[in-house]
C-alpha positions as CSV (number, residue, x, y, z in Angstrom):
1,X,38.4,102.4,155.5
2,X,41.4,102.2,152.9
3,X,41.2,98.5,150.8
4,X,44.6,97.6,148.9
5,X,44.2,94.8,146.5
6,X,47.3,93.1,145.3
7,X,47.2,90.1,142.9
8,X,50.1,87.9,142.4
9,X,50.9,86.5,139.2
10,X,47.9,87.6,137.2
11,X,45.4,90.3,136.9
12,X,42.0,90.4,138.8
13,X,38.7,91.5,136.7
14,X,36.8,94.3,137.8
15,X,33.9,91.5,139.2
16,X,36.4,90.0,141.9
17,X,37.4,93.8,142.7
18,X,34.3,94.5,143.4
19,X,33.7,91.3,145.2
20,X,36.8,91.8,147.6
21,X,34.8,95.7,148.2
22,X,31.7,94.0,149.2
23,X,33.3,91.1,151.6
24,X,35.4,93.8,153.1
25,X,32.9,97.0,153.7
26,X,30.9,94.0,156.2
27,X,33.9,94.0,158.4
28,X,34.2,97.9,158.3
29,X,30.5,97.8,159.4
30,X,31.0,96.0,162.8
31,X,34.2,98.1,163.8
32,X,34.9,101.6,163.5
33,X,38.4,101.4,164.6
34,X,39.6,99.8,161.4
35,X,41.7,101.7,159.6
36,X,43.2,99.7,156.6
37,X,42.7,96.6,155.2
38,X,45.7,94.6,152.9
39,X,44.4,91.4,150.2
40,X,47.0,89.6,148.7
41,X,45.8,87.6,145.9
42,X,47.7,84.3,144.8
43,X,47.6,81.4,142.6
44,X,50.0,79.1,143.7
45,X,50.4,75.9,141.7
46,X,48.6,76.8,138.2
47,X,47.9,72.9,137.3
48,X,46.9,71.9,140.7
49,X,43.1,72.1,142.5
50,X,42.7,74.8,145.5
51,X,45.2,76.6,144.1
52,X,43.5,79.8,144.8
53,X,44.6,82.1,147.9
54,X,43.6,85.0,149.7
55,X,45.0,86.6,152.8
56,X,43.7,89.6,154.2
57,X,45.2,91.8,156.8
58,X,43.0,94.5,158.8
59,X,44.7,97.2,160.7
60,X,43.0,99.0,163.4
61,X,43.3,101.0,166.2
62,X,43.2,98.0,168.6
63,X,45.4,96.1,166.7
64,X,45.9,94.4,163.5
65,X,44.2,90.7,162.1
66,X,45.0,88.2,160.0
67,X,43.3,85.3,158.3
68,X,44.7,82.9,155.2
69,X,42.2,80.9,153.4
70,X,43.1,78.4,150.0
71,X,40.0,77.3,148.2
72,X,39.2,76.3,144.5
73,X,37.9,79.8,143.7
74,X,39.0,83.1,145.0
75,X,35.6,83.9,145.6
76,X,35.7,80.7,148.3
77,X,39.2,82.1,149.6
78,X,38.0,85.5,150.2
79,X,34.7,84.1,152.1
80,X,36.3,82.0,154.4
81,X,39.0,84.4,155.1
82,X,36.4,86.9,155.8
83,X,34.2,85.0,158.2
84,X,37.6,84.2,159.9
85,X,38.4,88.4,160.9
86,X,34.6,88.8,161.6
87,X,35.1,86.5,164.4
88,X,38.3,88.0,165.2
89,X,37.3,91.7,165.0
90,X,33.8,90.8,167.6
91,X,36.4,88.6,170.0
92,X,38.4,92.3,170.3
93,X,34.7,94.2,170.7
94,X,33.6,92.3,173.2
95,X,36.8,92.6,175.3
């Protein structure tokens, strides 16, 4: 499966690239119908606490996901908007 990581407003290291790869390739692992998956990186208010958000967008074969998580860290961000398509991607399996 394709991953495209864009970052908004700054430049991600090489540890939360690899970090996005990891979160992502557990998703690919459940469903082999995905076909692409979009992360848009933002920092929306620099001064301000959870100012930190990630939203990922799968496409697949069946269909396409979404999930939008803001958290303190990106790391957070990218967890919880993972665990959201897992649910979402097994819901559309076990259709």
């Amino acid at each position: 499966m394709k991953v495209e990581i864009q970052s908004i407003h700054f430049n991600p290291d090489r540890k939360l690239v690899d970090f996005v790869n990891k979160k992502i390739e557990k998703i690919s692992s459940i469903d082999d119908s995905l076909i692409k998956t979009d992360v848009f990186l933002k920092i929306e208010k620099p001064e301000s606490p959870e100012n930190k958000i990630a939203e990922i967008r799968v496409h697949s074969s069946k269909g396409e996901y979404f999930a939008k998580k803001q958290c303190d860290t990106f790391e957070e961000s990218i967890d919880l908007s993972v665990q959201a398509l897992r649910k979402q991607v097994l819901k559309q399996k076990g259709r």
